[in-house]
MDAnalysis code that builds the backbone (N, CA, C; Angstrom):
import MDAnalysis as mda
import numpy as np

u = mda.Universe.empty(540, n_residues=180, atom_resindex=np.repeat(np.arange(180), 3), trajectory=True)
u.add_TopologyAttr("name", ["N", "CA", "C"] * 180)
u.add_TopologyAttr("resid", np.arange(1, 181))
u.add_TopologyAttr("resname", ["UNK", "UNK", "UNK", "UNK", "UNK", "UNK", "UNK", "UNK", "UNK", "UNK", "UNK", "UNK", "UNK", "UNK", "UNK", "UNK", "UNK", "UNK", "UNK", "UNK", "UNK", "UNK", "UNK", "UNK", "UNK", "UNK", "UNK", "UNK", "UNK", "UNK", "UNK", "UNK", "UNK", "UNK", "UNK", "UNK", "UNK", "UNK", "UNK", "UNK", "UNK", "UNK", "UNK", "UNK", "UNK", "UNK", "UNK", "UNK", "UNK", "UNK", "UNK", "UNK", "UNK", "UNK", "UNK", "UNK", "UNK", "UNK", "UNK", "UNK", "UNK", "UNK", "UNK", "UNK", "UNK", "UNK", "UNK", "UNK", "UNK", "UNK", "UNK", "UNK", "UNK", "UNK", "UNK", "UNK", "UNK", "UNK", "UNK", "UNK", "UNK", "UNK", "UNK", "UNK", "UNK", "UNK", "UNK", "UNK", "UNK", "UNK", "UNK", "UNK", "UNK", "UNK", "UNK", "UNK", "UNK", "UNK", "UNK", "UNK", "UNK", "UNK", "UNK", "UNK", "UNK", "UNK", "UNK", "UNK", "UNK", "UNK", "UNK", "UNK", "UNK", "UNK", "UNK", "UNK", "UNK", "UNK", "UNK", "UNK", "UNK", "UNK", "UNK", "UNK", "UNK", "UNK", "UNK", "UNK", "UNK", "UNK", "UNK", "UNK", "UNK", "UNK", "UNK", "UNK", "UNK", "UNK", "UNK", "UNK", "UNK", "UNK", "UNK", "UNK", "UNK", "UNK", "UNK", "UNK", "UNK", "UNK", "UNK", "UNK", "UNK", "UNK", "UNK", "UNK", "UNK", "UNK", "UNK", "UNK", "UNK", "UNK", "UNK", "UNK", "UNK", "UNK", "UNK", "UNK", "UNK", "UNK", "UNK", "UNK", "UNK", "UNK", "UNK", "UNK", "UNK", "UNK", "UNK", "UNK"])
u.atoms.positions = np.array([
    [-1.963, 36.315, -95.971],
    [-3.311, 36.862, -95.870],
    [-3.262, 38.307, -95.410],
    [-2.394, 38.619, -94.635],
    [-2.592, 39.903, -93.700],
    [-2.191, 40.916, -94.567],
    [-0.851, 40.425, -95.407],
    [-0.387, 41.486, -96.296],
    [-1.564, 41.513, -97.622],
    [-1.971, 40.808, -98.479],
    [-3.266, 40.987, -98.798],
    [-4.121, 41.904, -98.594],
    [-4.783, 41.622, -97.160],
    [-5.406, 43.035, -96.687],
    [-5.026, 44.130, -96.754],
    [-3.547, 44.534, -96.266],
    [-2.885, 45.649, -96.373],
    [-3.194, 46.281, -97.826],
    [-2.610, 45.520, -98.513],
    [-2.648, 46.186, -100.028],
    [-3.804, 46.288, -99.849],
    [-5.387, 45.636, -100.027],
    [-6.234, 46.243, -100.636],
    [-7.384, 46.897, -99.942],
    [-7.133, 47.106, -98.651],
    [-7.490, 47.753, -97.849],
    [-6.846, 48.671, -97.170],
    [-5.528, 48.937, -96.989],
    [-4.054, 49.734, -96.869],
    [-4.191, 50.770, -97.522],
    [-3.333, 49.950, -98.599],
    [-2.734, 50.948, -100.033],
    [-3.551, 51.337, -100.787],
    [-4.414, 50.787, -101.403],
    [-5.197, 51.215, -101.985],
    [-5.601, 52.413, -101.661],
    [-6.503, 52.539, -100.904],
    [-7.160, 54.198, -100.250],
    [-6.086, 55.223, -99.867],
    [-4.930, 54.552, -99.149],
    [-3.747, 55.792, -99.064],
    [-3.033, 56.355, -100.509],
    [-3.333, 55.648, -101.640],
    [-2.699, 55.610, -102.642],
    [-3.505, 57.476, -102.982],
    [-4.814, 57.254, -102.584],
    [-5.907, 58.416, -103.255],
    [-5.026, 59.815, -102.540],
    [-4.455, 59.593, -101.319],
    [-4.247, 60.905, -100.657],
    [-2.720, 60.979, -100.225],
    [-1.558, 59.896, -100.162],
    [-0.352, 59.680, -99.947],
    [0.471, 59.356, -100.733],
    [0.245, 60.004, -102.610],
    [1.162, 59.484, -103.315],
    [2.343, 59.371, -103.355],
    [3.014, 60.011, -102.936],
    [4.492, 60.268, -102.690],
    [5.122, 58.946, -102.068],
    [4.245, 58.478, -100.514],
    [4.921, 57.358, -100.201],
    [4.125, 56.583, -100.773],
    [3.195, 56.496, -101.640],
    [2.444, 55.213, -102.339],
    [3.712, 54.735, -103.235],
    [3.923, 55.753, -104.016],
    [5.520, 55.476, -105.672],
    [6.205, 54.837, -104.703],
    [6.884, 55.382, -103.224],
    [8.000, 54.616, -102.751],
    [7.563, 53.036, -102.492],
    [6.545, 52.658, -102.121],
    [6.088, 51.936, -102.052],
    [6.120, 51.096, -103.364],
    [5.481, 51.413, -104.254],
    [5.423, 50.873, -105.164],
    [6.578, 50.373, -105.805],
    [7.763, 50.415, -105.623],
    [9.406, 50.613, -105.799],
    [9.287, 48.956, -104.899],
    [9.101, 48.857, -104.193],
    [9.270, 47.968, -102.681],
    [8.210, 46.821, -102.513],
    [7.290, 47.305, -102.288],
    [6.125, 46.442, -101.831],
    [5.686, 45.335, -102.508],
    [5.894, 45.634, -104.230],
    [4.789, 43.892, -104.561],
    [5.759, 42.937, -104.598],
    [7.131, 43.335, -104.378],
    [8.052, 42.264, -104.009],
    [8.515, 41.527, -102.865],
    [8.171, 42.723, -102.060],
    [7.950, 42.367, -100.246],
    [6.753, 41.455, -100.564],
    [6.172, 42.237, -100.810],
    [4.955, 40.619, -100.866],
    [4.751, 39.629, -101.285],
    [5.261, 39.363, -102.823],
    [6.047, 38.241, -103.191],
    [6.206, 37.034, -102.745],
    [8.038, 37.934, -102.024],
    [8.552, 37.064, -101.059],
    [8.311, 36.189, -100.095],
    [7.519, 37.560, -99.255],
    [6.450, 37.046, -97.740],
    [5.517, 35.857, -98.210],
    [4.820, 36.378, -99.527],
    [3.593, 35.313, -99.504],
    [4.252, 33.936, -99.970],
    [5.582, 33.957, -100.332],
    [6.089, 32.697, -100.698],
    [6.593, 31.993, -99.276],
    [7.593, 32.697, -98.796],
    [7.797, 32.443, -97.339],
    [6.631, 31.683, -96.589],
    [5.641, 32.746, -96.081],
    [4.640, 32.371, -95.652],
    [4.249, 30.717, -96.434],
    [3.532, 30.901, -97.784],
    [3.262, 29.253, -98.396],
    [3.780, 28.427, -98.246],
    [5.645, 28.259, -98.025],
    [6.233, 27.408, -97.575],
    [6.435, 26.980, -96.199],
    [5.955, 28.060, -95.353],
    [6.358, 27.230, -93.965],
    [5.246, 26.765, -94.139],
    [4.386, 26.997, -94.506],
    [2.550, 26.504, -93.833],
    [2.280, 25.108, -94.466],
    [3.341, 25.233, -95.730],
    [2.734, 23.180, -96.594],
    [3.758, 22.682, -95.719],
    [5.280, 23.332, -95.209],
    [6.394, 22.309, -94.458],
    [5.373, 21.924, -92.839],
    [4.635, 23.106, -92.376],
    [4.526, 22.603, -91.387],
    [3.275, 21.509, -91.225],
    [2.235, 21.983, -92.275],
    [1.130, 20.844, -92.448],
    [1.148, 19.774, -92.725],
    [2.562, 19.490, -93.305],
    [2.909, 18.024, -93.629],
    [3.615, 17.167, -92.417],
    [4.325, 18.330, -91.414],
    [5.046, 17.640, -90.436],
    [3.141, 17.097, -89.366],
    [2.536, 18.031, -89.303],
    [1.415, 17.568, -88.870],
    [0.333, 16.479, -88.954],
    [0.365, 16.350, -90.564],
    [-0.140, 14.845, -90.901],
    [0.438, 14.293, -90.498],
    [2.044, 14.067, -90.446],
    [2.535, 12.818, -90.263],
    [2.666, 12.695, -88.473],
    [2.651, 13.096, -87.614],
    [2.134, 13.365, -86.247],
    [0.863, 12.915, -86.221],
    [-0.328, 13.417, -87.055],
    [-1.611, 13.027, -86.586],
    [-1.352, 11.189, -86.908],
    [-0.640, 10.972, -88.173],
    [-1.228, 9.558, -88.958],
    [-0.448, 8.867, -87.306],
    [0.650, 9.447, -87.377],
    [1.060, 8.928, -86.239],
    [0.491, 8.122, -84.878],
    [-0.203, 9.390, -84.337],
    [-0.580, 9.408, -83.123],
    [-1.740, 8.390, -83.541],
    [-2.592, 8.675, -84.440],
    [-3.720, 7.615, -84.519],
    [-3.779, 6.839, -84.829],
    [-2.403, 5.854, -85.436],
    [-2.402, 4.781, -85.809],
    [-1.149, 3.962, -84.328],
    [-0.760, 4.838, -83.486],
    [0.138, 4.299, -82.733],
    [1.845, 3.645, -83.551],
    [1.775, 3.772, -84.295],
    [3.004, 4.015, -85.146],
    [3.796, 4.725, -84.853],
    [5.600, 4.600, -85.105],
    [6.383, 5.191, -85.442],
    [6.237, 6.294, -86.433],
    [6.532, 8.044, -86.518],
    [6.561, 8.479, -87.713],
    [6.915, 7.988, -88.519],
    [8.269, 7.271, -88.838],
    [8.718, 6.956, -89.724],
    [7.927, 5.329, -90.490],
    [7.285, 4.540, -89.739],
    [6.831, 4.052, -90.761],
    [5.228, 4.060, -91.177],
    [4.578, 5.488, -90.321],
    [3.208, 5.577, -91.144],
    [3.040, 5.789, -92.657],
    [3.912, 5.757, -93.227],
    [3.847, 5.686, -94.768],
    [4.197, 4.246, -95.472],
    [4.861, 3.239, -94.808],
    [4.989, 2.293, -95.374],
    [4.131, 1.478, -95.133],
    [3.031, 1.650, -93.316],
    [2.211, 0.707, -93.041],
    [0.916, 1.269, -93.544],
    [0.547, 2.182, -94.229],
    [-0.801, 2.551, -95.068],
    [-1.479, 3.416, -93.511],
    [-1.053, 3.891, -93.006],
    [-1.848, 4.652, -91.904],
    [-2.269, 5.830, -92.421],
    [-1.030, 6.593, -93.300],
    [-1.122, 7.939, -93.723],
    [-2.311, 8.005, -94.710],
    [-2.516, 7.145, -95.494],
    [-3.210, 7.293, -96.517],
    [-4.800, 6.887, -95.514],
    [-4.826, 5.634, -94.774],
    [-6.161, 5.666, -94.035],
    [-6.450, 6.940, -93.603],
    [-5.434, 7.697, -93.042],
    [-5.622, 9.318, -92.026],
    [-6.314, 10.063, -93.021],
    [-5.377, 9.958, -94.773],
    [-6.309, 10.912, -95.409],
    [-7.348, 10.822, -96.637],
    [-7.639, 9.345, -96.057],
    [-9.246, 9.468, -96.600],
    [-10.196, 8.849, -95.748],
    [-10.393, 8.648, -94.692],
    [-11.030, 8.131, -93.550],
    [-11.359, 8.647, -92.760],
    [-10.537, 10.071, -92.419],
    [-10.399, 10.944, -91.187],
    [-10.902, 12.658, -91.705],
    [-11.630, 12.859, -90.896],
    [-11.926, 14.486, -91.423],
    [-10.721, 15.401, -91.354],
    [-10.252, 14.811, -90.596],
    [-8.441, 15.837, -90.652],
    [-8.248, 15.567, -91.695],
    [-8.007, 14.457, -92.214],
    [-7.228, 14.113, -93.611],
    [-7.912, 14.716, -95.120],
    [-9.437, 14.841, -94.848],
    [-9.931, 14.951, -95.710],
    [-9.797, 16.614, -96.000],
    [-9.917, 17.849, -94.480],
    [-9.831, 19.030, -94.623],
    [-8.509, 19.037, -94.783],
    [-7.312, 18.181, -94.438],
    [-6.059, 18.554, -95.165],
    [-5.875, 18.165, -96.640],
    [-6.646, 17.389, -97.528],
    [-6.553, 17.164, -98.867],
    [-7.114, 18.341, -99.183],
    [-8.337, 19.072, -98.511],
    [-8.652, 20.348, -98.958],
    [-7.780, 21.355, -99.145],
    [-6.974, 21.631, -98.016],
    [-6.195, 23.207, -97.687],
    [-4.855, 22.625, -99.307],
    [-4.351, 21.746, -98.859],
    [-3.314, 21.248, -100.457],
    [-3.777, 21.689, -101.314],
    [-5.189, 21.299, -101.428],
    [-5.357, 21.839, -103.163],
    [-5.770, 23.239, -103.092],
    [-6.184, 24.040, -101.879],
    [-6.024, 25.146, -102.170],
    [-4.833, 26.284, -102.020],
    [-3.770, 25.442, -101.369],
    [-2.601, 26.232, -101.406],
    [-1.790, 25.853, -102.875],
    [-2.042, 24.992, -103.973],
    [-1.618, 24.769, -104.941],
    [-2.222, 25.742, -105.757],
    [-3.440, 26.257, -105.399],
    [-4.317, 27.268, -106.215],
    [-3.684, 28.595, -105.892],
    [-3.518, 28.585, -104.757],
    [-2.890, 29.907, -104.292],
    [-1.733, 29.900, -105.072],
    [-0.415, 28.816, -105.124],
    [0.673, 29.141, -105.410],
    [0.510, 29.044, -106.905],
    [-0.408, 28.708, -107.230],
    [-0.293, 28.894, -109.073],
    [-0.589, 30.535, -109.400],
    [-1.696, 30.768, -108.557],
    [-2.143, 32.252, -108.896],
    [-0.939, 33.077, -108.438],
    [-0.056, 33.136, -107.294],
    [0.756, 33.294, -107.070],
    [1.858, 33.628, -108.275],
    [2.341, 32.584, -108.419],
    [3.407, 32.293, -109.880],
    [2.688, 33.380, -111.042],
    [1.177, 33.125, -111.509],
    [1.152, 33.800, -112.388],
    [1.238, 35.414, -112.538],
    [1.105, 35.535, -110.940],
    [0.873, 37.457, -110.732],
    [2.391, 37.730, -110.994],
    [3.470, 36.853, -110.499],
    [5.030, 37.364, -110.308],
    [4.843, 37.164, -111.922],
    [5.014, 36.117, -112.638],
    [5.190, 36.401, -114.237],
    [4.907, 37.632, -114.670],
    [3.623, 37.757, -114.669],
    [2.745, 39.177, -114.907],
    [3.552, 40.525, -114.761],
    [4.090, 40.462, -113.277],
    [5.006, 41.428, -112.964],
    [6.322, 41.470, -113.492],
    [6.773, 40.669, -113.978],
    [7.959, 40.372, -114.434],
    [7.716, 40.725, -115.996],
    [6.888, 40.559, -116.642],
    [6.389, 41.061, -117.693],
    [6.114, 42.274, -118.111],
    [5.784, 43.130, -117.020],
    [5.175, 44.599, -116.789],
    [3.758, 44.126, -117.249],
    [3.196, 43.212, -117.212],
    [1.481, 43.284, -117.290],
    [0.737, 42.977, -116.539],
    [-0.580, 43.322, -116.683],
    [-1.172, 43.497, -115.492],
    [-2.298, 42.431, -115.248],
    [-1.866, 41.590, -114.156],
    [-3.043, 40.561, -114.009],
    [-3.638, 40.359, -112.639],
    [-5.285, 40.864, -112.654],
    [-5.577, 41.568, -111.824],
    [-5.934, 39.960, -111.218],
    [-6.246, 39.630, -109.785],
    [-6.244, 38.395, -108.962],
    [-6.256, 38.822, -107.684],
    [-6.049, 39.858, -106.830],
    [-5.793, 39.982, -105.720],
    [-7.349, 39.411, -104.907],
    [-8.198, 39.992, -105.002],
    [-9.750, 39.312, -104.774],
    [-9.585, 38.035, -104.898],
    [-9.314, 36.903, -105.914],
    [-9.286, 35.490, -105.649],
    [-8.259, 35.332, -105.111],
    [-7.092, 36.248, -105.095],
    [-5.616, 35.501, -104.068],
    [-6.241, 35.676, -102.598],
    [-7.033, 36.829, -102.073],
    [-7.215, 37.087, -100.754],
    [-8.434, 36.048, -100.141],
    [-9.410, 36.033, -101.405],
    [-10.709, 34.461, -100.861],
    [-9.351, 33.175, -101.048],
    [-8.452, 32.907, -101.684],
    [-7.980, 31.767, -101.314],
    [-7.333, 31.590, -99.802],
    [-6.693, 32.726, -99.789],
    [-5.654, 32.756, -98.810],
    [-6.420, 32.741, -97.454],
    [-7.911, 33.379, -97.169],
    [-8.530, 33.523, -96.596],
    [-9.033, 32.344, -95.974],
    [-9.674, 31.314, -97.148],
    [-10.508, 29.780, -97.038],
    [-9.137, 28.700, -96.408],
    [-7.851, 29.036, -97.294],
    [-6.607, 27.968, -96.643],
    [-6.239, 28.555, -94.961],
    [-6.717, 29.747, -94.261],
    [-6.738, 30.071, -92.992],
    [-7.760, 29.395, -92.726],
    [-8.636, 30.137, -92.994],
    [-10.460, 29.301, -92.013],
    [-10.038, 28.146, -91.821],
    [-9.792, 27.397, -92.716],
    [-10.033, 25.703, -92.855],
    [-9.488, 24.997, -91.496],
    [-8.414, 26.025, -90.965],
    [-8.039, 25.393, -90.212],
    [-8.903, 25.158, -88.891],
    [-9.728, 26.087, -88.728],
    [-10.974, 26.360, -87.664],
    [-11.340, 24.664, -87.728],
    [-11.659, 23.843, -88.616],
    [-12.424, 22.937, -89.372],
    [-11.562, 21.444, -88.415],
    [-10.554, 22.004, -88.274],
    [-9.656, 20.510, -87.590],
    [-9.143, 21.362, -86.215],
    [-9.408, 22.059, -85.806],
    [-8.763, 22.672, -84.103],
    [-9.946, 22.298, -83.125],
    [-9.937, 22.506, -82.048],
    [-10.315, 22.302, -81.217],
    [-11.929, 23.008, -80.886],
    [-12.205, 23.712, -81.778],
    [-13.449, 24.641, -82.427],
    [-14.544, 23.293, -83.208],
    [-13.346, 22.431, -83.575],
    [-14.587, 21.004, -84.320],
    [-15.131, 20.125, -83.414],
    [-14.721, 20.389, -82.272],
    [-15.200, 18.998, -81.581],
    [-16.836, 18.994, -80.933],
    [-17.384, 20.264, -80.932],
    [-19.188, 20.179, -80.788],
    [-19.289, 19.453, -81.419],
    [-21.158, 19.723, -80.928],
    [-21.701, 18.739, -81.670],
    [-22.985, 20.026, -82.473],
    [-23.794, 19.780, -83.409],
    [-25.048, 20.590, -83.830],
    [-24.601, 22.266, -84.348],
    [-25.623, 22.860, -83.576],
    [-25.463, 24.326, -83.370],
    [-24.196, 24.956, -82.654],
    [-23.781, 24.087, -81.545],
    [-22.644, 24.869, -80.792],
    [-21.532, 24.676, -81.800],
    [-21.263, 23.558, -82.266],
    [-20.197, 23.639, -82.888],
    [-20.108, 24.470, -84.184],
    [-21.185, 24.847, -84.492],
    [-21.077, 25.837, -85.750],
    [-20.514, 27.210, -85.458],
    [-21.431, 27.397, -84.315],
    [-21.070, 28.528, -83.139],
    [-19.416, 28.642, -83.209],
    [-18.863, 27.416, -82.906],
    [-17.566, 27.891, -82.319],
    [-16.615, 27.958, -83.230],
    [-16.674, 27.352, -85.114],
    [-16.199, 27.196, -86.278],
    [-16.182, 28.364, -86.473],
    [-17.310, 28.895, -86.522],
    [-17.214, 30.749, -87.128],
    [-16.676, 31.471, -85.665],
    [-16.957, 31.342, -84.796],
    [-15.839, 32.222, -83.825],
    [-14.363, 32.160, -84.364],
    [-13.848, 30.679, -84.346],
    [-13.043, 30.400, -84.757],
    [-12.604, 30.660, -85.632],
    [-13.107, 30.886, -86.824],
    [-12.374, 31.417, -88.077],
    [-12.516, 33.079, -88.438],
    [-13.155, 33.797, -87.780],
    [-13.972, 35.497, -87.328],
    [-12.263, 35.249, -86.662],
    [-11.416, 34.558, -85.727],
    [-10.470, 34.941, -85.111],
    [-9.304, 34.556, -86.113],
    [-9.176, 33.429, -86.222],
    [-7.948, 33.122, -87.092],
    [-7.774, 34.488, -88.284],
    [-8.888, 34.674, -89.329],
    [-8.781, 35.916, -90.241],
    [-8.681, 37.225, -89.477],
    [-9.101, 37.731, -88.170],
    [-8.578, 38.667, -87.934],
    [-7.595, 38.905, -87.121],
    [-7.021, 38.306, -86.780],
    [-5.721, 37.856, -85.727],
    [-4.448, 37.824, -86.855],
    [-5.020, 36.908, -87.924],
    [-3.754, 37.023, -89.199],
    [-3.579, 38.161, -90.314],
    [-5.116, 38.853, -90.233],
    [-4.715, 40.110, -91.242],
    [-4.276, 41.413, -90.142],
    [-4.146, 41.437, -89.130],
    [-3.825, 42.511, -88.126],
    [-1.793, 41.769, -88.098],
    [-2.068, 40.841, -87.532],
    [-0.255, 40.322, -87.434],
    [0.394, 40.211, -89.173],
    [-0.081, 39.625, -90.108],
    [0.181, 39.607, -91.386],
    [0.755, 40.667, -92.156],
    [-0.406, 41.747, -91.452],
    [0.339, 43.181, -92.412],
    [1.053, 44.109, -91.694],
    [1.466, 43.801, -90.453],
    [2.544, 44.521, -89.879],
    [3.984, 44.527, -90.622],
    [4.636, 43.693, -91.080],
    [5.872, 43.662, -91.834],
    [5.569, 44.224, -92.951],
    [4.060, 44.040, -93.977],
    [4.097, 45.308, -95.250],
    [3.861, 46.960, -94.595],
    [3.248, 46.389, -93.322],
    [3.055, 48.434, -92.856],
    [4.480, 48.821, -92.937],
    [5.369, 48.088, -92.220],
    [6.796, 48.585, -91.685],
    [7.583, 49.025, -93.124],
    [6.893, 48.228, -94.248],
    [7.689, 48.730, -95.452],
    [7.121, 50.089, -95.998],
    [5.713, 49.961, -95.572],
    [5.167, 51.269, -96.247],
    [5.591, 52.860, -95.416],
    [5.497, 52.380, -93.967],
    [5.947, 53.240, -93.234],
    [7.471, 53.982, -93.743],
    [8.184, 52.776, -93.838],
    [9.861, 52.789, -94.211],
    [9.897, 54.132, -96.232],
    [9.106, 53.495, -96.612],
    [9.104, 54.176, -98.136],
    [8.738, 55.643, -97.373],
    [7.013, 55.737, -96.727],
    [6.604, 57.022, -96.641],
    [7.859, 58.200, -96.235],
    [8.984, 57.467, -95.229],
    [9.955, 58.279, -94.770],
    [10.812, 58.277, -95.273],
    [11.612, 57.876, -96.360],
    [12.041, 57.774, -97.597],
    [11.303, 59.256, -98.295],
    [9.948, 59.045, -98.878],
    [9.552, 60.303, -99.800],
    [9.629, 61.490, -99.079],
    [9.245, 61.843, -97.490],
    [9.254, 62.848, -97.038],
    [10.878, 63.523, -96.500],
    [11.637, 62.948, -96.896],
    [13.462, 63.304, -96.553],
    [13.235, 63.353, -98.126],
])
């Protein structure tokens, strides 16, 4: 998400007045990002899955290992609003990683397939969501709406400020590159 922002709130506008390190950049960056956003997609489905199986866990009083054979996991995810906002974030990190796949083709192609706007609302909604199962859900009415959008006003800006520090460090790294 954070690198997202960077690019299209970053680069973009420095591109109008910093071309020099924009090209170096451009050499570097949509592969740094790439990477990252693959990186990133994979720890986040490895770690959401170690989490279902903890929650099916904990709420069925089960062993991890056999909430999948005694049907807990599957009660967790269609019974349970965790389960149900985690069937959500899956299918939108499958959306992400398809759009994903198709931008690297694209690039790999030299053509141009513009997506960054639906990659950044996906990447954006698979953050929020999480507001939806933390400790921000447990009001009740008005407060808890209250504390969903605090909650997710923080998660999106906490992750596009930490997110695009490793693409700044590349852009930084190119800009001093063009000026030597």
């Amino acid at each position: 998400f954070g690198g997202l922002v960077l690019a299209l709130v970053g680069v973009g506008p420095a591109s109008r007045t910093a071309q020099a390190a924009v090209d170096g950049l451009n050499e570097h960056g949509p592969r740094f990002l790439r990477v990252a956003g693959w990186w990133g997609l994979g720890v986040s489905l490895l770690s959401g899955a170690a989490w279902l199986f903890l929650e099916a866990a904990l709420m069925s009083g089960q062993p991890i290992a056999e909430v999948t054979s005694g049907g807990a996991l599957w009660l967790v995810l269609t019974r349970t609003g965790f389960g149900r906002v985690w069937m959500w974030r899956s299918g939108i990190a499958a959306m992400l990683g398809a759009l994903m796949f198709a931008q690297a083709m694209a690039a790999r192609d030299r053509r141009s397939l513009r997506g960054h706007g639906i990659a950044i609302a996906l990447a954006g909604g698979y953050l929020a969501s999480l507001a939806l199962v933390g400790h921000a859900a447990d009001g009740q009415g008005a407060e808890r709406c209250l504390r969903i959008t605090a909650d997710v006003v923080h998660l999106l800006a906490g992750c596009a400020w930490l997110g695009a520090l490793p693409g700044l460090a590349v852009l930084f790294a190119s800009a001093l590159r063009a000026s030597s």
